[in-house]
Each structure stands twice: as structure tokens, then as C-alpha cells.
N, C-alpha and C positions, 0 to 999 in steps of 0.2 A: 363450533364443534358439536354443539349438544342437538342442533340443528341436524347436522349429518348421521348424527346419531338415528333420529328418529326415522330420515329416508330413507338410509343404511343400515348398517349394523356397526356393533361395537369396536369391530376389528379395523373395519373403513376409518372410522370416527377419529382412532386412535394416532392411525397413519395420517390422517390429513393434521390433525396437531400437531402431533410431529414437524411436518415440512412448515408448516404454518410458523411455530415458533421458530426452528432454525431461520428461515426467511427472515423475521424480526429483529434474530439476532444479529444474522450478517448487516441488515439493512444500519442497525444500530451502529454496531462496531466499523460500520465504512466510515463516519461521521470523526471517528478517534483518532487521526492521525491529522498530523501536525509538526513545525519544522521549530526550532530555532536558530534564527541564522544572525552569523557575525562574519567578521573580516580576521585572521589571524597574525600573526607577525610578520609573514611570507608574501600576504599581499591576496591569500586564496580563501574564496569564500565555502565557510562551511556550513553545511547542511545538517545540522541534527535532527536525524527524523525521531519522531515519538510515535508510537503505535503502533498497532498489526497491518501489515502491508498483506494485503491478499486481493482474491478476483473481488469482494465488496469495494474494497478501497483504492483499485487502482488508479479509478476516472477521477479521483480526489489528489493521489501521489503524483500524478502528471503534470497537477496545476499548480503545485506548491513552488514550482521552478521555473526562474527567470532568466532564460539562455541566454538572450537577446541582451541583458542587461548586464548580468554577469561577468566578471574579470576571466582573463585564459586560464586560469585554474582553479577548479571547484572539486571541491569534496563534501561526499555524503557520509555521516557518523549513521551506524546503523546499531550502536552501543546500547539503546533503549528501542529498540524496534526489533520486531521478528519478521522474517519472509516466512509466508505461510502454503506457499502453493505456485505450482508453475505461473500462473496469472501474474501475481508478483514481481516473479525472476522475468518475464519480457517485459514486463511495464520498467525495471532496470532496467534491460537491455533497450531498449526505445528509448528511454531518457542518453542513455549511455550515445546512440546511434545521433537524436536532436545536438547535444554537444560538439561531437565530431564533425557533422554538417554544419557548427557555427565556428570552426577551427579553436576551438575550446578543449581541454583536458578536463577529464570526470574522472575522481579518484575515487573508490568504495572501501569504506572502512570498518570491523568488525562484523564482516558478512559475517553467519556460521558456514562450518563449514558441510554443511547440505548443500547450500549455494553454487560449492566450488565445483 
């Protein structure tokens, strides 16, 4: 930044920081999500997600899930996790769509309800 300073001015400088750290952040916070999974009494594996689900972390939320492997009935706890942006809500909806094409049920649970 202090760089752009001197070839620009202060107001340029200011702005490129800005995007700079936002960029850090997302990059950072993509890293924060995470599942813990179990089998429940029903025989249906669940998914507790943990973390901010948004456009950083989507190419992360896709990979946390084993379709292929998976019993016919799965559910996602979204109890400890936030949707933060359309990004998000299709990277569900694509997960949602892989299940279907493995004749699997995807249940979602504690969306808010921005989601809905």
C-alpha cells in the first residue's frame, strides 16, 4: 500500500487496501468450514456444517460430500453455519441436484430463513 502511495496518491492507496484486505479475508475465512459427520438412529447420515458458507468457501462446501458413498438419506445441520450470499445458496442447490442424480434424499436443516 505504502508503495501505491508514492506512485499515486493517498485516496488510490486507501482503496487498494481496502480490496486487498477484504480479498485476505475471504481467502482466509474460505479455509473455516468444516463437517462433522455421523450416522443417526434412522440409519441417515448427517452433516453438521460449521462455518460461513459463501462464494470464498463454496469450491471447499462441495468437497466435504460423499454422494457416492453415502446411505439414501442425508441431511445437512446448518445449526452452526451461516449462508452468506447467492454463491452459497447454488453451491446447496448443486449439492442438492448431485444427490438426486445418485437417487439419494438431501434434507436441509436450520436453513435461516433468508434462504427460504
Amino acid at each position: 500500500v505504502s508503495g501505491v502511495t508514492v506512485i499515486t496518491d493517498l485516496a488510490i492507496a486507501v482503496c487498494v487496501g481496502v480490496i486487498v484486505s477484504a480479498l485476505v479475508f475471504a481467502w482466509e475465512h474460505a479455509k473455516h468450514i468444516y463437517t462433522n459427520n455421523y450416522i443417526d438412529e434412522q440409519g441417515s447420515k448427517v452433516y453438521e456444517l460449521h462455518g460461513p458458507l459463501f462464494f470464498g468457501s463454496v469450491k471447499n462446501f462441495g468437497e466435504l460430500f460423499d454422494v457416492a458413498n453415502d446411505p439414501a438419506d442425508v441431511i445437512v445441520e446448518f445449526k452452526h453455519s451461516r449462508v452468506a450470499d447467492h454463491s452459497a445458496i447454488e453451491a446447496i442447490d448443486a449439492l442438492a441436484e448431485r444427490y438426486k442424480k445418485a437417487g439419494k434424499t438431501l434434507h436441509l436443516r436450520h436453513l435461516s430463513q433468508d434462504c427460504k
